[in-house]
N, C-alpha and C positions, 0 to 999 in steps of 0.2 A: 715885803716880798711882792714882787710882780710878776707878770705872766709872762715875761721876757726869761727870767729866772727858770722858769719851768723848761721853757722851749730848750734854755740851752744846755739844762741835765737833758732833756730828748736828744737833742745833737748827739750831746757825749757816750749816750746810749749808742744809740743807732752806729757811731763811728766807730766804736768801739766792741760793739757784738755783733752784728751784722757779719764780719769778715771770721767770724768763728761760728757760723751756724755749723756748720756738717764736721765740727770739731769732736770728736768723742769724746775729750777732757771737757765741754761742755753740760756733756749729760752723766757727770758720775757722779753718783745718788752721794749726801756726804753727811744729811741728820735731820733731825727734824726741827718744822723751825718753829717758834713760838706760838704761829698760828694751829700749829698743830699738822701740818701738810710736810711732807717730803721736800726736802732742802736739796735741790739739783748744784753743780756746780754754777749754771748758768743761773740761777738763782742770788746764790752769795754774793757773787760777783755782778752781776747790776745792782744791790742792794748796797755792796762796797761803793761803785759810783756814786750812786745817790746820794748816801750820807757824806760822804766826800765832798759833792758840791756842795750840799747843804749847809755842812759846817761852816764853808769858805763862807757864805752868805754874811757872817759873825752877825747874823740874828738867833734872839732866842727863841727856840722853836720844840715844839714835843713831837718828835715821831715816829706813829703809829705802823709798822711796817711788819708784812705776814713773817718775814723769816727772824728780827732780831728781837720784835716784839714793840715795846715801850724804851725811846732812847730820847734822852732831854738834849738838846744843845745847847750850849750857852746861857745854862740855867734853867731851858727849858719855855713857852710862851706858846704862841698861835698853835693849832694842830694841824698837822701834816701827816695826812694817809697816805699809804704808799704800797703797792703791791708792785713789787717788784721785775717779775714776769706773769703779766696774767695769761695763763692758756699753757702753764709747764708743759705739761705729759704733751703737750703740742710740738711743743720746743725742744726736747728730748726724745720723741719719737719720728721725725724729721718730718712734722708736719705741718708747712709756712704758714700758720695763721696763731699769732701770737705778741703779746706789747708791754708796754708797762703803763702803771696809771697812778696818779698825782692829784690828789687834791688840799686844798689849802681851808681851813674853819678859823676865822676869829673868835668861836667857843668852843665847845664841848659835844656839839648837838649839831647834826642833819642840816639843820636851817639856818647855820653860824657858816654854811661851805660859801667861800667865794670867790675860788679860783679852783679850775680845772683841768689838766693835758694829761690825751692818754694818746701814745704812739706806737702804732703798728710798725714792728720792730724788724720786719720782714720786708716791707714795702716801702715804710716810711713816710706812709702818712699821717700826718699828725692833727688832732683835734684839740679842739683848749674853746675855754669859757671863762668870763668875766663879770662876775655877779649884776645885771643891768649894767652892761656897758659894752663886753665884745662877746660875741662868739663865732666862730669859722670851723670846716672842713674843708678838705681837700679840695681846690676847684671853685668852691661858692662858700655861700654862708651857710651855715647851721638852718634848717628849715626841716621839719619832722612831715610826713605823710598827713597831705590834705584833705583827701577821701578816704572812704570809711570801707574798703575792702580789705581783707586779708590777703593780700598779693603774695606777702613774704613774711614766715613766721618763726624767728629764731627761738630755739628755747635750749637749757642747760639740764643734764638728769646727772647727779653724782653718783647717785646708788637707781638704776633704773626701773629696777626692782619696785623701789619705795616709789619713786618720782616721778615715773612716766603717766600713771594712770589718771592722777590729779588734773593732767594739762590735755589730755587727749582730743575733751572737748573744743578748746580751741583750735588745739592742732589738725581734728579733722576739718574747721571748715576755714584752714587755708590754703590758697593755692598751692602754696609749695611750703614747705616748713624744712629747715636746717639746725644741727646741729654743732657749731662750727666749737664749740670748747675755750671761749674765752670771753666772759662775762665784760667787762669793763669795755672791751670791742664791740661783742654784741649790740651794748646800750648804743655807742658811739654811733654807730647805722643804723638806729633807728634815730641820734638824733640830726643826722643827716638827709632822712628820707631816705635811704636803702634797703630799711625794715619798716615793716608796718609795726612791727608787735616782738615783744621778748619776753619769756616768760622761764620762772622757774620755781619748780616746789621746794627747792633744794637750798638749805641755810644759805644764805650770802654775808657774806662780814664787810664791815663799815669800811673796811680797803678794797674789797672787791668792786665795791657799786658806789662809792662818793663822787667820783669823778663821770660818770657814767650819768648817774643822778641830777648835778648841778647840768651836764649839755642838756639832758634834757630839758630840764626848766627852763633854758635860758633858751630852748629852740622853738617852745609852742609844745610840747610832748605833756604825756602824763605819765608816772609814776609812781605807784604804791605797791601795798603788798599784795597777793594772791584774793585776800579778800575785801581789797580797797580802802584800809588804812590806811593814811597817810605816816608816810615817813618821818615828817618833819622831828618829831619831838622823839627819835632815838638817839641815844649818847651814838659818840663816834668813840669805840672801843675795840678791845683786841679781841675777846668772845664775843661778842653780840651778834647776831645774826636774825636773818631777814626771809622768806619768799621773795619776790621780785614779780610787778606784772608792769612792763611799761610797753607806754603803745603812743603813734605819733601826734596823735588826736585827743581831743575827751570824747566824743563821738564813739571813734575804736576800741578804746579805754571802758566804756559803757557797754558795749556789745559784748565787750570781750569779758567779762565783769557775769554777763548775762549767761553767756555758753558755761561758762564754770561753776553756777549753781544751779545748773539742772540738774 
């Protein structure tokens, strides 16, 4: 598989749901899906794509995907996480910031990822990485925030309740902080330089953040958990789950590391 493969399931996405966003047969609730979340029609239906292409590939392939769960092709081989629409309740509440995300592991493990695209589904722009070899965003290349200010501080709260009070500290000392509701995006701009920092208390699963994960290693970013674990050595699985603290820097990364254990 290559990362031409990926781009042109993004196409098929994009050409294809794009012209049904403010469709309401889009947003009717229809189960839940193996990840445990609410199955949107707009959900099924990218997820139909996807393995659609995928199959064509007639590689064998294991994938990992929030709504159908674990689905082998072709016998089953490399793992392929897939989250289908990250930012639903986005995409369903008619709020344009919303995509899908793709990554590709020649194992079983975090540190096995070596391909990347996650496409904002809305706009259409597309990000993608190439384990030392490519990375690009919209515009330029992949390039994460040089300096060590908090400009822009995106963070995810699922249950706010639980989740907000963990990150406050960082959140008060950035200039502006946002909550835009789609994780795998989020990461994407900070591996851009858009964001300085993204943080969340709140479980992430190996589909939400693999693709997100690998931009950022391939851009100069850092990423670990809430208390600076590294990731590397998680299985890529259908429960598993994570905090999230990535930031464009090691510099930020360390600051940001600091405000959280006071």
């Amino acid at each position: 598989m290559q990362i031409r493969d990926l781009q042109n399931i993004g196409d098929s996405l994009y050409r294809e749901l794009s012209p049904l966003r403010h469709s309401s047969r889009m947003k009717a609730l229809e189960c839940t899906g193996a990840g445990g979340d609410k199955t949107y029609h707009i959900d099924r239906r990218a997820e139909e794509i996807i393995i659609s292409r995928l199959e064509s590939l007639n590689e064998p392939l294991t994938v990992i995907s929030e709504e159908a769960g674990i689905v082998h092709l072709h016998g089953g081989g490399k793992t392929v996480l897939v989250d289908p629409i990250d930012g639903s309740r986005n995409a369903v509440h008619g709020i344009p910031f919303y995509g899908t995300s793709l990554a590709v592991a020649a194992g079983t493990m975090v540190r096995d990822l070596y391909l990347a695209y996650i496409i904002n589904l809305v706009s259409g722009d597309a990000f993608w990485a190439e384990k030392g070899l490519t990375f690009s965003c919209p515009g330029n290349s992949l390039q994460c925030q040089k300096g060590e200010e908090f400009s822009f501080v995106a963070y995810e709260a699922s249950s706010p309740s639980r989740d907000l009070s963990p990150i406050v500290p960082l959140l008060s000392a950035a200039k502006k902080v946002r909550c835009m509701g789609a994780t795998a995006l989020d990461l994407a701009y900070v591996a851009c330089g858009a964001v300085s920092a993204f943080i969340t208390a709140s479980a992430s699963r190996s589909f939400d953040f693999a693709g997100g994960y690998l931009l950022i290693k391939e851009s100069g970013g850092v990423i670990t958990d809430m208390q600076g674990n590294e990731l590397d050595s998680l299985e890529l699985e259908l429960k598993g789950a994570t905090s999230l603290l990535a930031a464009g820097n090691a510099g930020l990364h360390k600051k940001a590391l600091a405000l959280l254990k006071r």
